[in-house]
N, C-alpha and C positions, 0 to 999 in steps of 0.2 A: 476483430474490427479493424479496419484499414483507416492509416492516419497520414496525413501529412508527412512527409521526410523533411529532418533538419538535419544539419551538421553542425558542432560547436566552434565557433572563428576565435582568434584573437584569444585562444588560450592555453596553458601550458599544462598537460595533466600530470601534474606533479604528486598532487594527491587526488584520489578520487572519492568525495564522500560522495553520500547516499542520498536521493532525493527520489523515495520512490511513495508510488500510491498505496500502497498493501501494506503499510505502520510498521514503524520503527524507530529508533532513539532519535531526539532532536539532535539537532547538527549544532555544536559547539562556533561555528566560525561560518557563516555564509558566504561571509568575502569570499569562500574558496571556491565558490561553484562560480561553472561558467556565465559571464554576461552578456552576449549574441551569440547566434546560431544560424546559418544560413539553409534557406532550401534546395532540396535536393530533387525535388519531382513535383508536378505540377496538381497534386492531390488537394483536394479543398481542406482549407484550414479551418478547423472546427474548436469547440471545447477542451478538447485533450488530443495529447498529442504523446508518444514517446521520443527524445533524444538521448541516443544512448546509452537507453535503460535508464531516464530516468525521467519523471513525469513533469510534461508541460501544461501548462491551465490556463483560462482565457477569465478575464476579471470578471464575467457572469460566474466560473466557477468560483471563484475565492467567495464572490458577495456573497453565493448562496449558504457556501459551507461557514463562514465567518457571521452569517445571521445567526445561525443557532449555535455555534461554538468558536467564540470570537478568542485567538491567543491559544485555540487549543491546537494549531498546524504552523506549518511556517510556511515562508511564500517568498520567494525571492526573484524579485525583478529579471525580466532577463528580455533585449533587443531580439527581436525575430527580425530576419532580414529575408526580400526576396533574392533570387538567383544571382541576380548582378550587383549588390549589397546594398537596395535600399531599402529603407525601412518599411515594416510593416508597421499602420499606425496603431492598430488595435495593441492593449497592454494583456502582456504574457507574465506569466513566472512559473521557475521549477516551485513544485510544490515536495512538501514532506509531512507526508501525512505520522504525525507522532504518538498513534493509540494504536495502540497491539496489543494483545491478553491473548491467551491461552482457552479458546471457549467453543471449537468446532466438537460435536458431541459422536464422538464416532458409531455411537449404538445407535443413532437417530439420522445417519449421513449415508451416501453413497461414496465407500472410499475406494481409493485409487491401492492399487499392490505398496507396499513399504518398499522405499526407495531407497538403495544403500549406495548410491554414488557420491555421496557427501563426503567432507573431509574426514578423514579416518573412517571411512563406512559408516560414519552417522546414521541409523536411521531416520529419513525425510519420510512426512507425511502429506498427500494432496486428498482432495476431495474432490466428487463433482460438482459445478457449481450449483447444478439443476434440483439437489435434491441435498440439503446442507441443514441440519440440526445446529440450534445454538442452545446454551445458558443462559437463560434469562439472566440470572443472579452476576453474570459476569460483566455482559456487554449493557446492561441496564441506566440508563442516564447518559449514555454518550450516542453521536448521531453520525460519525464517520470512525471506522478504525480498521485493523487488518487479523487475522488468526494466530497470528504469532507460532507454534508449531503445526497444528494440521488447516493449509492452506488451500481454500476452494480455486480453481487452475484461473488461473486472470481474474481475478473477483477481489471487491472490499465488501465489508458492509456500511450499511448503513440503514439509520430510521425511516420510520413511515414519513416523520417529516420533513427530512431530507430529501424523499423522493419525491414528496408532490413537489417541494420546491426546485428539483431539478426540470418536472415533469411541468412544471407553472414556469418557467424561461426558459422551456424548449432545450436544455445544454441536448447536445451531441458530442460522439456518437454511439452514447453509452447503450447495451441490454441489460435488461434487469430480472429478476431470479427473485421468488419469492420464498425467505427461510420459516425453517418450524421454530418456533422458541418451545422451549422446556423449563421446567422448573426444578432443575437437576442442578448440584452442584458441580462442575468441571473436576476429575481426579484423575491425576498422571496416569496410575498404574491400569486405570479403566481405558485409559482410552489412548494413552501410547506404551506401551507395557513393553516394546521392543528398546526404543527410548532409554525408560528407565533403568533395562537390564545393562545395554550400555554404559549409562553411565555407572554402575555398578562395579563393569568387568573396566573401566578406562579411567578409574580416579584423578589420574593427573591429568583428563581433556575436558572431564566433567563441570571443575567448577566455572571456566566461561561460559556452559551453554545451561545454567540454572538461568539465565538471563530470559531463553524463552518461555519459563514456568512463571514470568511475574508482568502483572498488567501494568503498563507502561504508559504514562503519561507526560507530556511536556510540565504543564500544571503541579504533577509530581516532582518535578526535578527541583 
C-alpha cells in the first residue's frame, strides 16, 4: 500500500528503538523516539503511514485500537510537519504495537521458503498473508498483535472486532486477509523445526532468541 513520505527533523539517531506495527517488546524510554518529521512527497496523509520503518497512526487509529485494549500498545506523540515545516494540525504518533506470541500454524498457512539471511543464518520464517492458520488457544483474548517467529509479509492481526471498528471509521489504507483459527496448540518443533535444530547446533546464540517462543505482552512486563 502507498503512504505518505516523512522525514524525521530536529533529531539525533543516537539510539534507534523500535516502533513497529507487527508486535514486539514495549519500549523502556519514549523520550527517545523522534518528535517531528517532515514531508517528503505530495501523497495523501492517511491513517498510517511508515517513517523509517517505523509506524505512524492518526488519533482515529489509537481511539479505535485503545477502545477495546486500552494500555495494551504505546503511542507516542509526534509533530507531522508539511514541506516547508508547518504544522499539520491533525494528531499523529509512532505507535508500538506490544503483543507478539508465537501462533502462525504452518500446517494450516501458505509458507514462504525458510529464510537463512538472518544473523548467524538464523532460520527466518514468512507466510502468505492470504492464506494464514492461527491458534486459537494463543492469540484468544487479545484484538491487535504480530506473529512473533513465522511472520505473514506486511500483516498484524487482529479481531473481528477490531476490524468492523476499523471498518466503522473508515481508517485507511489498510487490506484485510481473513485467518482460519484452529484449535491446535502452537509447538516449536511442528512448526519451525529448522528453528529449533538451530538453536540446538548454536548454544551460545540460542538463549537471546528463546524470546521469540514466549507471548509477550506490555501488561506482562
Amino acid at each position: 500500500m502507498s503512504t505518505a513520505g516523512f522525514e524525521f527533523v530536529e533529531w539525533e539517531e543516537v539510539f534507534l528503538p523500535m516502533a513497529n506495527l507487527h508486535g514486539g517488546p514495549a519500549l523502556e524510554d519514549l523520550s527517545l523516539l523522534p518528535k517531528k518529521a517532515r514531508r517528503t512527497d505530495k501523497l495523501k496523509l492517511k491513517d498510517f503511514t511508515s517513517i523509517d520503518g517505523k509506524a505512524c497512526v492518526s488519533q482515529k487509529f489509537k481511539d479505535a485500537v485503545e477502545s477495546l485494549e486500552p494500555g495494551a500498545h504505546q503511542f507516542s506523540s509526534i509533530e507531522l510537519q508539511e514541506k516547508d515545516g508547518t504544522p499539520i494540525p491533525e494528531q499523529y504518533y509512532l505507535f508500538n504495537n506490544c503483543q507478539a506470541a508465537p501462533c502462525v500454524l504452518a500446517a494450516h498457512s501458505e509458507m514462504k521458503p525458510v529464510s537463512y539471511t538472518y544473523h548467524e543464518n538464523m532460520p527466518f520464517y514468512f507466510c502468505h498473508s492470504t492464506n494464514v492458520g492461527l491458534s486459537r488457544q494463543v492469540v484468544e483474548g487479545w484484538h491487535l498483535c504480530g506473529g512473533s517467529i513465522i511472520l505473514p509479509s506486511g500483516c498484524v492481526f487482529m479481531s473481528d472486532e477490531l476490524f468492523k471498528r476499523f471498518k466503522q471509521d473508515r481508517l485507511k489504507p489498510f487490506r484485510y486477509h481473513e485467518a482460519t483459527f484452529f484449535d491446535e496448540p502452537w509447538m516449536a518443533e511442528e512448526n519451525v523445526p529448522e528453528l529449533v535444530q538451530w538453536m540446538k547446533d548454536n548454544p551460545e546464540l540460542a538463549e537471546d532468541k528463546k524470546r521469540f517462543f514466549v507471548k509477550k505482552s506490555i501488561k506482562q512486563n
